[in-house]
C-alpha positions as protocol buffer text, in pm:
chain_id: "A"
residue {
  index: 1
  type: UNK
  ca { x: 0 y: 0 z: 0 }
}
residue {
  index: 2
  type: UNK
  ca { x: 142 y: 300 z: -103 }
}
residue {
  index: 3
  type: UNK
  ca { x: 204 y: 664 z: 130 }
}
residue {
  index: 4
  type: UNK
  ca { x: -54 y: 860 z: -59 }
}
residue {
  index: 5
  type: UNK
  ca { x: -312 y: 517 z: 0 }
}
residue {
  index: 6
  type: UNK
  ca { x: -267 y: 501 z: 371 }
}
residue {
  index: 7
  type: UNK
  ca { x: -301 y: 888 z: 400 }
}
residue {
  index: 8
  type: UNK
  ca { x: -673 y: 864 z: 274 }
}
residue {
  index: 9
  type: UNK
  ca { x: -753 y: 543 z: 444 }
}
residue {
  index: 10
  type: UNK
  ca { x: -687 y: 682 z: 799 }
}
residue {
  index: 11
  type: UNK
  ca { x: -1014 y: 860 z: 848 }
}
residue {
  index: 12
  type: UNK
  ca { x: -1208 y: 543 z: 701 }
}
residue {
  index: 13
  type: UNK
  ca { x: -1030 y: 302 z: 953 }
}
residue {
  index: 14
  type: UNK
  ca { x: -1153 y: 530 z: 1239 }
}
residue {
  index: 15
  type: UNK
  ca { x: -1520 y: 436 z: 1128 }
}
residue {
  index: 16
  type: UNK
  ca { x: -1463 y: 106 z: 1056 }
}
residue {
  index: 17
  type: UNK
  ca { x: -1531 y: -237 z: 1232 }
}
residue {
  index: 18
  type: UNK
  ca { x: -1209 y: -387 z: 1097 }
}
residue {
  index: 19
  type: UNK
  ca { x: -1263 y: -799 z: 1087 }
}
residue {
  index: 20
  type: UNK
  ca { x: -895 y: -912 z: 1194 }
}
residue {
  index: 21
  type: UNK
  ca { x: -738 y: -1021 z: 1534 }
}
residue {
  index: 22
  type: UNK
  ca { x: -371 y: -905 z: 1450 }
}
residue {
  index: 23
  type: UNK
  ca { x: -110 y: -700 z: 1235 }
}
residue {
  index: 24
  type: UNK
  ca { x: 214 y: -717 z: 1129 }
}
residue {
  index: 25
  type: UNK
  ca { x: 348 y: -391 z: 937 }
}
residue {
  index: 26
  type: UNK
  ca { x: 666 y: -309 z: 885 }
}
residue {
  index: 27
  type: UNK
  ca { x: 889 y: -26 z: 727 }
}
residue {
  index: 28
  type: UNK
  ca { x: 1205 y: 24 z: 580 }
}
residue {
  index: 29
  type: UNK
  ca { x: 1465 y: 204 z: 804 }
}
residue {
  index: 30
  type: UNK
  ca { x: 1548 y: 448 z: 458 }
}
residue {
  index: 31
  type: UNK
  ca { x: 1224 y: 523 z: 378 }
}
residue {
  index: 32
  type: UNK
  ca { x: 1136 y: 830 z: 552 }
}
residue {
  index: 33
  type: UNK
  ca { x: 1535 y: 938 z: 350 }
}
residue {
  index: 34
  type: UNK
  ca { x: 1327 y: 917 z: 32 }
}
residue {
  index: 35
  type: UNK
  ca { x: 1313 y: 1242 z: -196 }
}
residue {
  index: 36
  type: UNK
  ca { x: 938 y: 1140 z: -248 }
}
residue {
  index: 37
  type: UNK
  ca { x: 751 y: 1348 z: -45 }
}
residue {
  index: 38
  type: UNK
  ca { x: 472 y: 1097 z: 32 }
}
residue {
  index: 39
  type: UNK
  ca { x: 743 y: 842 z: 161 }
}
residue {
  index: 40
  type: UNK
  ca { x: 876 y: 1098 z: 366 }
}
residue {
  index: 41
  type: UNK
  ca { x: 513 y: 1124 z: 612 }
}
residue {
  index: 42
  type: UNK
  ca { x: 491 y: 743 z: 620 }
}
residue {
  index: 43
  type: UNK
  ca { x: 595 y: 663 z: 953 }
}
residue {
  index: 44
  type: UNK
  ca { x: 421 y: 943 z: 1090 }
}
residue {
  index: 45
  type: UNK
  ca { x: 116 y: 845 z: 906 }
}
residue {
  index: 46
  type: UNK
  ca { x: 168 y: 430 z: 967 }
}
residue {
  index: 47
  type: UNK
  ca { x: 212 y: 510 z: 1331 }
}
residue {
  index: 48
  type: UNK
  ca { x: -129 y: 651 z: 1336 }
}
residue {
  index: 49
  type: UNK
  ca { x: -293 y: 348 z: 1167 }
}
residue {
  index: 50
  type: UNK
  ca { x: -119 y: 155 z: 1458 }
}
residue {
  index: 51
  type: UNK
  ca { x: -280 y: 347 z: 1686 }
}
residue {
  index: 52
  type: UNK
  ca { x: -609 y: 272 z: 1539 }
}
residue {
  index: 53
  type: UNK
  ca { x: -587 y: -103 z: 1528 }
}
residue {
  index: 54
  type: UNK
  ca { x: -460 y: -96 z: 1863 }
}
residue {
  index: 55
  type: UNK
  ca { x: -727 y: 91 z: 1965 }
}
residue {
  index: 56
  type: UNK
  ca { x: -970 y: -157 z: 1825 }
}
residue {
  index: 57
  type: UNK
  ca { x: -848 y: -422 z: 2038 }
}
residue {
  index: 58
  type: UNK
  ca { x: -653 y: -536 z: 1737 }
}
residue {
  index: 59
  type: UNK
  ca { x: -281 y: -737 z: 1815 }
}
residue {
  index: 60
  type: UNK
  ca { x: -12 y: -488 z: 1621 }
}
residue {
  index: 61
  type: UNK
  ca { x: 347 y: -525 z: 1576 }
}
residue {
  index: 62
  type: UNK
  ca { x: 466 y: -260 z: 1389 }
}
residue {
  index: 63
  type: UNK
  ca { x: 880 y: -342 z: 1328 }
}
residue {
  index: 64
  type: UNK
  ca { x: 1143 y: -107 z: 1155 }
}
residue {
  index: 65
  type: UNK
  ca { x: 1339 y: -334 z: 914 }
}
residue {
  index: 66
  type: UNK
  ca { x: 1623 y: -280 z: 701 }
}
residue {
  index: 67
  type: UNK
  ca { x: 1618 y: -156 z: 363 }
}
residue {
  index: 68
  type: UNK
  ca { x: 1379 y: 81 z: 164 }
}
residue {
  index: 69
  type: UNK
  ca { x: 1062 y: 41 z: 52 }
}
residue {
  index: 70
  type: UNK
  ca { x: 1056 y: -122 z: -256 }
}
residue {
  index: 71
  type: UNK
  ca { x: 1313 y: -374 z: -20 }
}
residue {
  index: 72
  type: UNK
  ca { x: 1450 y: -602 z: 30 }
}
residue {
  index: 73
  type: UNK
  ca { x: 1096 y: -785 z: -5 }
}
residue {
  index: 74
  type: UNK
  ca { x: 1198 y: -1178 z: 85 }
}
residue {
  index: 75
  type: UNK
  ca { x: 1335 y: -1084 z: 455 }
}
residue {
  index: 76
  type: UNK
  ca { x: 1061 y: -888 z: 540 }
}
residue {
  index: 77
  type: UNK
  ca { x: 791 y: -1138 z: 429 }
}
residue {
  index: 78
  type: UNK
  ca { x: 955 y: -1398 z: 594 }
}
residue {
  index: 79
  type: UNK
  ca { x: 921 y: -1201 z: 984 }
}
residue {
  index: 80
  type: UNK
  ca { x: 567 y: -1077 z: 867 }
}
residue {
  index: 81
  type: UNK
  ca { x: 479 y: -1459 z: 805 }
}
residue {
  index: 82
  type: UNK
  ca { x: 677 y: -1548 z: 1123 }
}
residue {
  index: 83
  type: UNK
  ca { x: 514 y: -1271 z: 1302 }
}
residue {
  index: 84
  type: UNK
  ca { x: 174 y: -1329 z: 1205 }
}
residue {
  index: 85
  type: UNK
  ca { x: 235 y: -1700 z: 1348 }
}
residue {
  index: 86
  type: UNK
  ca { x: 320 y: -1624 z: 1672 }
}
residue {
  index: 87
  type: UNK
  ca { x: 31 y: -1402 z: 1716 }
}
């Protein structure tokens, strides 16, 4: 999902019932580095989604991994997968 995605789907995840019991989301340590300006507001605006899972009673691990975020893909799927197992 991209910046400019989660940006508009914050207000809609307020009003939402959201139908999981748990998260994994993860970004790239270089991202907020990026000279695209929506990149640059995605922590700030993933740390507020994280706040409204949580706040729905939702299990959310939100990790910094290395890399950007176009990757490296394989290493982070593999702890989201492992993650999502242990929750």
């Amino acid at each position: 999902m991209s910046a400019i995605k989660i940006v508009c789907y914050i207000p809609m995840l307020e009003g939402q019932t959201i139908y999981v019991q748990s998260a994994y989301i993860s970004l790239g340590d270089k991202e907020a580095d990026s000279k695209n300006t929506h990149l640059k507001s995605i922590a700030q605006d993933t740390g507020s989604v994280v706040k409204i899972l949580e706040s729905k009673g939702i299990q959310t691990t939100f990790e910094w991994t290395e890399g950007t975020h176009f990757g490296p893909i394989l290493p982070r799927l593999d702890k989201a997968l492992a993650a999502l197992q242990m929750m």
